[in-house]
C-alpha positions in Angstrom: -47.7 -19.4 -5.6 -47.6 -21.9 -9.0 -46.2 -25.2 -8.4 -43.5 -24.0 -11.0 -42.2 -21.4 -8.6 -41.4 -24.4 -6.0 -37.5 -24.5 -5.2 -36.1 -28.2 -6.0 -32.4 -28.9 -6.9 -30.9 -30.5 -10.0 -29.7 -34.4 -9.5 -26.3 -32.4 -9.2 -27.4 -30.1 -6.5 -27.9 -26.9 -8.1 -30.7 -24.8 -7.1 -33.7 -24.5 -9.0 -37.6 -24.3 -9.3 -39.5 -26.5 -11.1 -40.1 -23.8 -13.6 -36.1 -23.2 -14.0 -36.0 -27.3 -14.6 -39.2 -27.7 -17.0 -37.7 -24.5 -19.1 -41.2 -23.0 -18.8 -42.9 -25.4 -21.0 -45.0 -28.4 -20.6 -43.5 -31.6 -19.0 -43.9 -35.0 -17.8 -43.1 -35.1 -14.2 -42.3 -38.9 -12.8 -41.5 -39.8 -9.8 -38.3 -42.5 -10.6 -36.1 -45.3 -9.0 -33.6 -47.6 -10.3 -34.3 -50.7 -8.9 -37.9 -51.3 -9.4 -40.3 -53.3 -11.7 -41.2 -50.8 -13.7 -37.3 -49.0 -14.3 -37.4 -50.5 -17.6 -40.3 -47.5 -18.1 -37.1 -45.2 -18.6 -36.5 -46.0 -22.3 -40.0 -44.4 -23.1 -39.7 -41.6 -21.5 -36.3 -40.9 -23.0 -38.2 -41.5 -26.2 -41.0 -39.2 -25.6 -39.0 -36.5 -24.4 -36.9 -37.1 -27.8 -39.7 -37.1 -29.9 -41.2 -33.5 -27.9 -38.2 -31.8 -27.0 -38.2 -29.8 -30.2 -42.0 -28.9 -29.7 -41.7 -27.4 -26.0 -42.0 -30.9 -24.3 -39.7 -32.0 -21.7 -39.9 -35.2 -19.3 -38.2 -34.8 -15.9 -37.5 -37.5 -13.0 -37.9 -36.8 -9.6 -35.9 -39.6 -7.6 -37.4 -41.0 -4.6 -36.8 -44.1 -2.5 -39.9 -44.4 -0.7 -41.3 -46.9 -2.3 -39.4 -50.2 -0.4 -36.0 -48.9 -0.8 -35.8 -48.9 -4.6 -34.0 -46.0 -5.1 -31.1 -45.9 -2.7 -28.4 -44.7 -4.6 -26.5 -41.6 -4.1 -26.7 -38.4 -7.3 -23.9 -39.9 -9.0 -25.4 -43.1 -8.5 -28.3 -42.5 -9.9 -27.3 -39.8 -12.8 -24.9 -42.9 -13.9 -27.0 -45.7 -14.2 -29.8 -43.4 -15.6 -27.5 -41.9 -18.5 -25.4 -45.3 -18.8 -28.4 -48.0 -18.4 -31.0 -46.1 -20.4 -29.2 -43.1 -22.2 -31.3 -40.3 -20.0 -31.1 -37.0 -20.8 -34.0 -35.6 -19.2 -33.8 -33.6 -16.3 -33.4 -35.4 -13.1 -33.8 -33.8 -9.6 -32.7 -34.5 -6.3 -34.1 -37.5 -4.5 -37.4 -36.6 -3.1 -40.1 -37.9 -0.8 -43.8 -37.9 -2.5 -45.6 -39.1 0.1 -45.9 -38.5 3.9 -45.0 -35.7 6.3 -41.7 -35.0 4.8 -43.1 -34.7 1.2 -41.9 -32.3 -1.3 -43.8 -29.3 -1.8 -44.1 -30.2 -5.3 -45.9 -33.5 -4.8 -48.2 -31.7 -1.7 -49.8 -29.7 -5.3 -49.8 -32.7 -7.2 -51.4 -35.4 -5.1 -54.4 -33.2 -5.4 -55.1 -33.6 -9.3 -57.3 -37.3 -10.0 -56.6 -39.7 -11.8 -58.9 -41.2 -14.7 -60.8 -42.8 -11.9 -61.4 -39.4 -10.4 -58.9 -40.5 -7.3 -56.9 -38.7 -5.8 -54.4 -38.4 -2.5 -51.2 -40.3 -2.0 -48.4 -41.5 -4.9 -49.3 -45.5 -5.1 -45.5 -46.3 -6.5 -42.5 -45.7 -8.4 -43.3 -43.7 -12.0 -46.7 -42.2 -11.8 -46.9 -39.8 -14.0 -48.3 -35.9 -13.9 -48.6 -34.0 -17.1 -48.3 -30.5 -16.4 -48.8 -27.5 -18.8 -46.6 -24.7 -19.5 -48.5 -22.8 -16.4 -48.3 -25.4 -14.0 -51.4 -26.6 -14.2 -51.7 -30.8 -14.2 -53.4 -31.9 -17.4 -53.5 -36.0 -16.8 -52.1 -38.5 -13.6 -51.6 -41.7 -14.9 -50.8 -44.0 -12.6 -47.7 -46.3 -12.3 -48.6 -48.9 -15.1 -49.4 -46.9 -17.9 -46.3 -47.4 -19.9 -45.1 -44.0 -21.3 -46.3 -45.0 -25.1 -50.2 -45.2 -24.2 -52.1 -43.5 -26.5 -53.9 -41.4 -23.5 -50.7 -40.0 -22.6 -49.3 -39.6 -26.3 -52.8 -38.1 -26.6 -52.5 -35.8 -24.4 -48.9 -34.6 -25.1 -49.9 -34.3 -28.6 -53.1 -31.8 -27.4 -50.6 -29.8 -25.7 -47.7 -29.4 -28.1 -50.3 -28.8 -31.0 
């Protein structure tokens, strides 16, 4: 089974895969919360998935508030602040668990792929980021820090958009 054929509902709690949600093409996946350090991170990737959107790129958020609570808000919460606060019009999902026993199948594929480091295992905090390719397959994890305008990542969008 692809990672793309993993069930996972919209923010608004329609069902969906991740395939449905990504539209098939290649995406940014990022785990997200609201009330964290590095929130501010949602203006660039509302930017890149603006600047890619028209070349088969999409960005999508996967909530989670595992990471000391920072995400505790409810779907309309969270759509709201996203859309209001940063203008977000990326695909959200529903508030997931990355980490742990009770993680999402998705993550359980993810978690595998290294880093530039050549680690791997466990999310390490809000908004790491997993560049995927149209078939599922990750490309790049960056981890939490890397702002969404680093040149490896723009690289690396750029490589698979053409």
């Amino acid at each position: 089974m692809s990672i793309l054929d993993a069930k996972i509902a919209r923010l608004d709690g329609t069902a969906a895969t991740l395939g449905e949600i990504t539209g098939g093409q290649p995406a940014l996946l990022v785990n997200v919360a609201s009330r964290c350090g590095l929130t501010p991170q949602y203006t660039g990737l509302e930017e890149l998935h603006e600047r890619y959107a028209a070349r088969g790129f999409t960005v999508v958020g996967l909530p989670c508030n595992q990471f000391y609570g920072q995400e505790p808000g409810s779907a309309d919460e969270i759509a709201e602040f996203c859309s209001a606060t940063y203008g977000v019009t990326f695909p959200l999902t529903e508030k997931i668990e990355v980490n742990g026993d009770d993680r999402h199948e998705i993550y359980r594929t993810l978690v595998k792929a290294p880093n530039e480091k050549g680690e791997a295992g466990d999310v390490t905090w809000n908004f790491e980021k997993f560049l995927l390719a149209a078939d599922g397959t990750v490309i790049a994890r960056l981890r939490p820090q890397v702002e969404p305008d680093d040149p490896r990542l723009v690289d690396a969008i750029e490589a698979l958009v053409g």
